[in-house]
N, C-alpha and C positions, 0 to 999 in steps of 0.2 A: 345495236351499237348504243350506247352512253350518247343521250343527247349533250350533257355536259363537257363531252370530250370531244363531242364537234363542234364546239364555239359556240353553244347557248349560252348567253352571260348572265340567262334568270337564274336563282335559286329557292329552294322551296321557302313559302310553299306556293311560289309562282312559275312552278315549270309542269307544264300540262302537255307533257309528252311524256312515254313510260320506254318506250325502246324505239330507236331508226331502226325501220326497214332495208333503208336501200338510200341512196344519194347517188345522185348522176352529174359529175364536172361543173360545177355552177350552175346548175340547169334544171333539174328535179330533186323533190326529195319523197319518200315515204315514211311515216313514222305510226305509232300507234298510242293510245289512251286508254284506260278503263279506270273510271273514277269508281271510288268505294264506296262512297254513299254516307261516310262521315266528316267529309270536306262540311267545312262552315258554310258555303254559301246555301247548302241543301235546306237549315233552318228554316227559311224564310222562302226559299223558291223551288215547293210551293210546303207547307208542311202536310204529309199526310198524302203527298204525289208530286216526290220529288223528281224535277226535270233540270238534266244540266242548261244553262242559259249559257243563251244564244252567243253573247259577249263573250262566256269561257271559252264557246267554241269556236270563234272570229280569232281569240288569241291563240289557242291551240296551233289552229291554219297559220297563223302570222310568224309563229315560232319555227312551224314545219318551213315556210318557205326562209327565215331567216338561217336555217340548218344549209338548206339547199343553195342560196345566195353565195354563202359563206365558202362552200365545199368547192375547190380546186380556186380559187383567190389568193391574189400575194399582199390583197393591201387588208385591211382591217376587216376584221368577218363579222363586225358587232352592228348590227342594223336597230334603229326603229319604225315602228309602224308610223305611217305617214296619213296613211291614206284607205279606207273603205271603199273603193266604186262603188260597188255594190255584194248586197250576202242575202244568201235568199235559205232561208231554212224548211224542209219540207217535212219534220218530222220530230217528234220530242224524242231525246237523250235520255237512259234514264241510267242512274247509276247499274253498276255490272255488265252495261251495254261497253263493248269492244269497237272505239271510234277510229277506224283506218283515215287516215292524215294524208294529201297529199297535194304538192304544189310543185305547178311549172313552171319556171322562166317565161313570161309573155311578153317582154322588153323592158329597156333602158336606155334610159340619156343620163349620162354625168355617175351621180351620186345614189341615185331611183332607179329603186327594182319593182318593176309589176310581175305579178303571177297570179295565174288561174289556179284556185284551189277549191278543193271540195272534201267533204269529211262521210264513211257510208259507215253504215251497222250494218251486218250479216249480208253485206251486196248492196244495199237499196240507201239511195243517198240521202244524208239528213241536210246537208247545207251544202251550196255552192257558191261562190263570189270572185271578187277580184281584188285585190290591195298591192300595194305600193308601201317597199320598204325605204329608207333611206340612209347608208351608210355611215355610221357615227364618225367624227372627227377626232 
């Protein structure tokens, strides 16, 4: 599925999802990435052993769960990132690497959404964390 057609309100070249997988009622989402390796940030981080940073892929997760936030909602599906708990990265990204995306619902009060998300390559996971989205006005 068109991340764009489920209420991501990024546009390129800030949308760092390439297809949903799967959405479940407000609850879950799965989506996927594979960056090309002629994105601009690849220049400078690092040249000559390019690694996607850590931050694209904090925002990747944040999108995945604002997809997921979003999905069976009657009020506005447009979130922003609030919030990092915590993002623990166990492994370098490197461009042509295929990042499976996914985040759960871990609660809410009000306007905040938390969810546990983690991103794997070929099974074995490169980052895991937690964030807090909060529902635009």
């Amino acid at each position: 599925m068109d991340p764009l057609s489920l209420g991501l309100p990024h546009r390129e070249p800030f949308v760092f999802i390439d297809d949903v997988l799967e959405v479940r009622d407000g609850s879950e989402a799965r989506a996927v990435k594979t960056f090309r390796g002629d994105e601009a940030f690849f220049v400078g981080h690092f040249p000559d052993d390019p690694i996607v940073p850590g931050v694209i892929l904090t925002e990747a997760l944040a999108q995945t769960a604002g997809i997921a936030g979003a999905s069976g909602s009657t009020e506005s599906g447009r979130f922003l990132l609030s919030a990092v708990r915590v993002m623990k990265f166990f492994a370098a990204v490197r461009p042509g690497d295929r990042i499976e995306l996914f985040a759960a619902k871990s609660g809410g009060i009000g306007d905040l959404l938390s969810f546990a998300v983690h991103a794997d390559v070929a099974g074995q996971p490169v980052a895991e964390g937690q964030i807090v989205l909060s529902r635009m006005k």
